[in-house]
C-alpha positions as CSV (number, residue, x, y, z in Angstrom):
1,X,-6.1,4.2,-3.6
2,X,-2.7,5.2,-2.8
3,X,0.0,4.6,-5.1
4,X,3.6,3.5,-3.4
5,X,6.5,3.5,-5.5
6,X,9.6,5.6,-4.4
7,X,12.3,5.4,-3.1
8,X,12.5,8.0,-1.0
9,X,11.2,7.1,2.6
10,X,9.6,10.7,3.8
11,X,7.6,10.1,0.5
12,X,6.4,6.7,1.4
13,X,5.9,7.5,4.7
14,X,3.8,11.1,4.0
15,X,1.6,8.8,1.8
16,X,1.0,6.3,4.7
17,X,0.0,8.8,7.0
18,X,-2.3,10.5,4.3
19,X,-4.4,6.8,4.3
20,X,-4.2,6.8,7.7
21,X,-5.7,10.4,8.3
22,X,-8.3,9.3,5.8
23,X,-9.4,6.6,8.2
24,X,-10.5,9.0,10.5
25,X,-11.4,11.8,8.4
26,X,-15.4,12.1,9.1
27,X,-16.3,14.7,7.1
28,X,-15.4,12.2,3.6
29,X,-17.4,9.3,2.3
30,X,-15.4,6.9,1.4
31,X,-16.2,3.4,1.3
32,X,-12.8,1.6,0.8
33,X,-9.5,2.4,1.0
34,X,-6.4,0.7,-0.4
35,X,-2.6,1.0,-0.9
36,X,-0.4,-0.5,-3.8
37,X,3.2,-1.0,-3.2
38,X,5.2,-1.9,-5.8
39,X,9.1,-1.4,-7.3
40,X,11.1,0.7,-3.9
41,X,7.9,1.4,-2.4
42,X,7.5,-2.2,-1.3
43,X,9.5,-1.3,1.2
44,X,6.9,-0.4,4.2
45,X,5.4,-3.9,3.5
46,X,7.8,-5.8,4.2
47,X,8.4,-7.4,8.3
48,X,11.2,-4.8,9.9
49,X,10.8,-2.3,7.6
50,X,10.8,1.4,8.0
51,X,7.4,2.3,8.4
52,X,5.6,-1.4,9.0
53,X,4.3,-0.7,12.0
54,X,2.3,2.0,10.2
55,X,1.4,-0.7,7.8
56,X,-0.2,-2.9,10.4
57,X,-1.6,-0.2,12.1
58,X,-3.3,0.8,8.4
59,X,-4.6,-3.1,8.0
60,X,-6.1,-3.2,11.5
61,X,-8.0,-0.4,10.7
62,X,-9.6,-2.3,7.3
63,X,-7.5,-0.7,4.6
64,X,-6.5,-3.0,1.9
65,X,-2.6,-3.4,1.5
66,X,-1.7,-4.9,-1.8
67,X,2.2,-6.0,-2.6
68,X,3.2,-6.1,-6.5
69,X,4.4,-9.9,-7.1
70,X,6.3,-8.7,-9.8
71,X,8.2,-6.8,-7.2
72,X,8.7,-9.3,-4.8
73,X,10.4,-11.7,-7.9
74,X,12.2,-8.8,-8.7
75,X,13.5,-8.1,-5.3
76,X,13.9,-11.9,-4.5
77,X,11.5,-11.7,-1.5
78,X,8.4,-13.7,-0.5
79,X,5.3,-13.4,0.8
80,X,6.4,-14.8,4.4
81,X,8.4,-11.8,4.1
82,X,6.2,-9.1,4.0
83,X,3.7,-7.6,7.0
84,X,1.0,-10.1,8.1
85,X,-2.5,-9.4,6.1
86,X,-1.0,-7.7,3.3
87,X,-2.1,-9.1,-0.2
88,X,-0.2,-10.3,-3.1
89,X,-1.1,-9.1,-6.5
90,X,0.5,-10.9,-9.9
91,X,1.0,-6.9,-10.8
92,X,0.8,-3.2,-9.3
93,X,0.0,-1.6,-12.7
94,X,-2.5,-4.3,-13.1
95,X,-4.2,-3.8,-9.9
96,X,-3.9,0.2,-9.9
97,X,-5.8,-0.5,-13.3
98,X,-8.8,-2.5,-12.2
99,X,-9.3,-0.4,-8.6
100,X,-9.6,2.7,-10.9
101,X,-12.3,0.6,-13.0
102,X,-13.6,0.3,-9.8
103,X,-13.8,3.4,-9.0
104,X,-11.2,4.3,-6.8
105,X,-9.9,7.8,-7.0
106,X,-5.4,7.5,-7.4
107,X,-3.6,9.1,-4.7
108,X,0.1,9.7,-5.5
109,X,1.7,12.1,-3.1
């Protein structure tokens, strides 16, 4: 699971293209693979934003995108306003929580 949260756009946009190398990465097992935006990482997520093309290129390929609806209140958007496909969760810290309980490893680059 990848972790999106800065600010700073190379940041969010090295970690996309981590997940996205990890899609095609044949020599890992891995059976799922998803990203959790929240605070000034929601960014990417959202329609016109810098990197949404990567985004839906990332959800195509299967990966689970997950926004923080905390974050979206807090930033006055909705969900019409974010990449088609991507999920809303009530909380990122919430949802980071209960992937890891899942089993997923936490990617933060």
């Amino acid at each position: 699971m990848f972790h999106l949260i800065a600010d700073e756009p190379a940041q969010r946009a090295t970690a996309l293209t981590i997940a996205q190398n990890l899609t095609e990465d044949d020599s890992v097992d891995v059976d799922d693979i998803a990203i959790v935006a929240q605070a000034d990482g929601i960014e990417p997520l959202t329609a016109g934003g810098d990197d949404s093309g990567m985004v839906e290129s990332l959800l195509e390929t299967g990966v689970a995108v997950k926004a923080c609806g905390n974050t979206l209140d807090l930033k006055d958007l909705a969900e019409s306003d974010l990449v088609e496909g991507v999920e809303t969760v009530p909380s990122g810290g919430g949802e980071l929580t209960r992937l890891q309980n899942e089993g997923y490893a936490y990617i933060r680059p």
